[in-house]
C-alpha positions in Angstrom: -42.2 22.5 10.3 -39.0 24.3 9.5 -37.1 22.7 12.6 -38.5 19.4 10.8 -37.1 20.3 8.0 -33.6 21.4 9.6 -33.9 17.9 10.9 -34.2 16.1 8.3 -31.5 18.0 6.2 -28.9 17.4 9.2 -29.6 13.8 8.6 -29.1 13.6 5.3 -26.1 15.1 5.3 -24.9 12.9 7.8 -25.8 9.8 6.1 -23.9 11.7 3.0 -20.7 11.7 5.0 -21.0 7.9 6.4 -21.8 6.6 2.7 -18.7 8.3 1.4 -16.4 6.0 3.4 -17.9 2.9 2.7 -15.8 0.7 0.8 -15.9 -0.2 -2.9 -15.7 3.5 -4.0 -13.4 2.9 -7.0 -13.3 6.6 -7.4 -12.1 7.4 -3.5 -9.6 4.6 -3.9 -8.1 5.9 -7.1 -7.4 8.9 -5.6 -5.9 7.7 -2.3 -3.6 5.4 -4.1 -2.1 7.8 -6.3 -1.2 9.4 -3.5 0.1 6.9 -1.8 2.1 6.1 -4.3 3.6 9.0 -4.6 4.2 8.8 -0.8 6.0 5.2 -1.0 9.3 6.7 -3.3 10.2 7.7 0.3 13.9 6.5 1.2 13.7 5.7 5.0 14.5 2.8 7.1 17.0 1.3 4.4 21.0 1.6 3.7 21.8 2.8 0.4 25.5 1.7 0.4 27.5 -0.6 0.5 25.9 -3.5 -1.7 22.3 -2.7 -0.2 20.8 -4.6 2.8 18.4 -3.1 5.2 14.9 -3.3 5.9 11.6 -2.4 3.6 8.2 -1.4 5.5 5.6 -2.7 3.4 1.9 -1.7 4.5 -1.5 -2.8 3.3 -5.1 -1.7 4.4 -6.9 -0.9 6.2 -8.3 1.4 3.6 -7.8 1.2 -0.2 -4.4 2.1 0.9 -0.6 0.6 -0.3 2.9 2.0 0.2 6.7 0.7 0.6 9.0 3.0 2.7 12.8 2.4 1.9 11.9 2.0 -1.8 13.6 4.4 -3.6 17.5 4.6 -4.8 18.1 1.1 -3.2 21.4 -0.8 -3.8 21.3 -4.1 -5.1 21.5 -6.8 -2.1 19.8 -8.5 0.9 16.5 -7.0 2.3 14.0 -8.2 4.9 10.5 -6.6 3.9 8.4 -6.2 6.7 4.8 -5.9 5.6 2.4 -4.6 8.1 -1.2 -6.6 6.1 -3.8 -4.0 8.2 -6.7 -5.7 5.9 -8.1 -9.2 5.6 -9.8 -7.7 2.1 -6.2 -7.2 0.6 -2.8 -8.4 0.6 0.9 -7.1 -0.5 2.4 -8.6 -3.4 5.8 -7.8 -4.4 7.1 -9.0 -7.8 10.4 -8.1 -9.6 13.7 -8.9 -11.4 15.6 -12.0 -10.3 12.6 -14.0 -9.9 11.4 -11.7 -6.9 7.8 -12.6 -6.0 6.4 -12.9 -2.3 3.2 -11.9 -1.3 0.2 -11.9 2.0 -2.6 -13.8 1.8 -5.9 -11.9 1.2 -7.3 -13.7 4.2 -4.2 -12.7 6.5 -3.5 -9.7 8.9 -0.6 -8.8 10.9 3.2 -8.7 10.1 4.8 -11.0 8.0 8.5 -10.5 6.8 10.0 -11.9 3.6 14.0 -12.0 2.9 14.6 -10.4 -1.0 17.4 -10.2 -2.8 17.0 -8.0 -4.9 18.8 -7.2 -8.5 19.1 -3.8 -10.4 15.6 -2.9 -12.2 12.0 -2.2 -11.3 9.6 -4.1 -9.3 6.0 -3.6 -8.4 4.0 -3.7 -5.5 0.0 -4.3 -5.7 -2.8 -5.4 -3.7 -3.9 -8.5 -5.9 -7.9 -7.9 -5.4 -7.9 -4.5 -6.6 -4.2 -4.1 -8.3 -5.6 -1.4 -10.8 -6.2 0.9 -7.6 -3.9 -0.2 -5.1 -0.2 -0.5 -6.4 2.8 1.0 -7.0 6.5 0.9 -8.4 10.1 1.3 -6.9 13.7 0.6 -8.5 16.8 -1.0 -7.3 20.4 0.3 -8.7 
């Protein structure tokens, strides 16, 4: 009876665990995205001077996760975003000043790259499906 019992607890606890990382937990994905955000005012991967120019990594998925590397203390100027869509449950969607607004398809995975010019101000990144989770912000100039 009480290796039954062990047993069955083992098993519950284990089904615990695998339920916890099923999508659709708003909770879970609030939390990872505000990290993530955080995470994606990282400055690597573009040039700073000179007028701007470089190169954005923009990632999507597979999780309830979003982020932009390069976007932080950018020069206005020519970009090529590189978005790395991990997810055929979300999509990138960039929108900003100067009309900026280029974006995946839900449906979509793989990399897709987008030339931006972009002007001084802020723009925003989201995943449209779940934008009140899965976004964040990063300013030019």
């Amino acid at each position: 009876m009480k290796h039954s019992l062990i047993v069955v607890s083992v098993v519950i606890v284990l089904l615990g665990a695998g339920l916890g990382g099923c999508g659709g937990d708003d909770e879970a994905a609030t939390t990872t995205q505000a990290a993530t955000a955080e995470e994606s005012e990282t400055t690597t991967g573009a040039s700073t001077t000179g007028g701007g120019g470089g190169t954005l990594q923009g990632s999507v998925g597979p999780g309830f996760e979003i982020s932009i590397e390069g976007g932080s203390n950018l020069a206005p100027g020519r970009y090529t975003l590189v978005v790395d869509d991990k997810s055929s449950s979300h999509n990138f969607h960039l929108t900003g000043p100067g009309g900026v607004d280029v974006s995946t398809s839900v449906e979509a995975e793989g990399q897709q790259s987008f030339e931006v010019e972009l002007a001084a101000g802020e723009y925003r990144f989201v995943c449209d499906p779940h934008a009140s989770s899965m976004n964040g912000t990063f300013t030019v100039g």
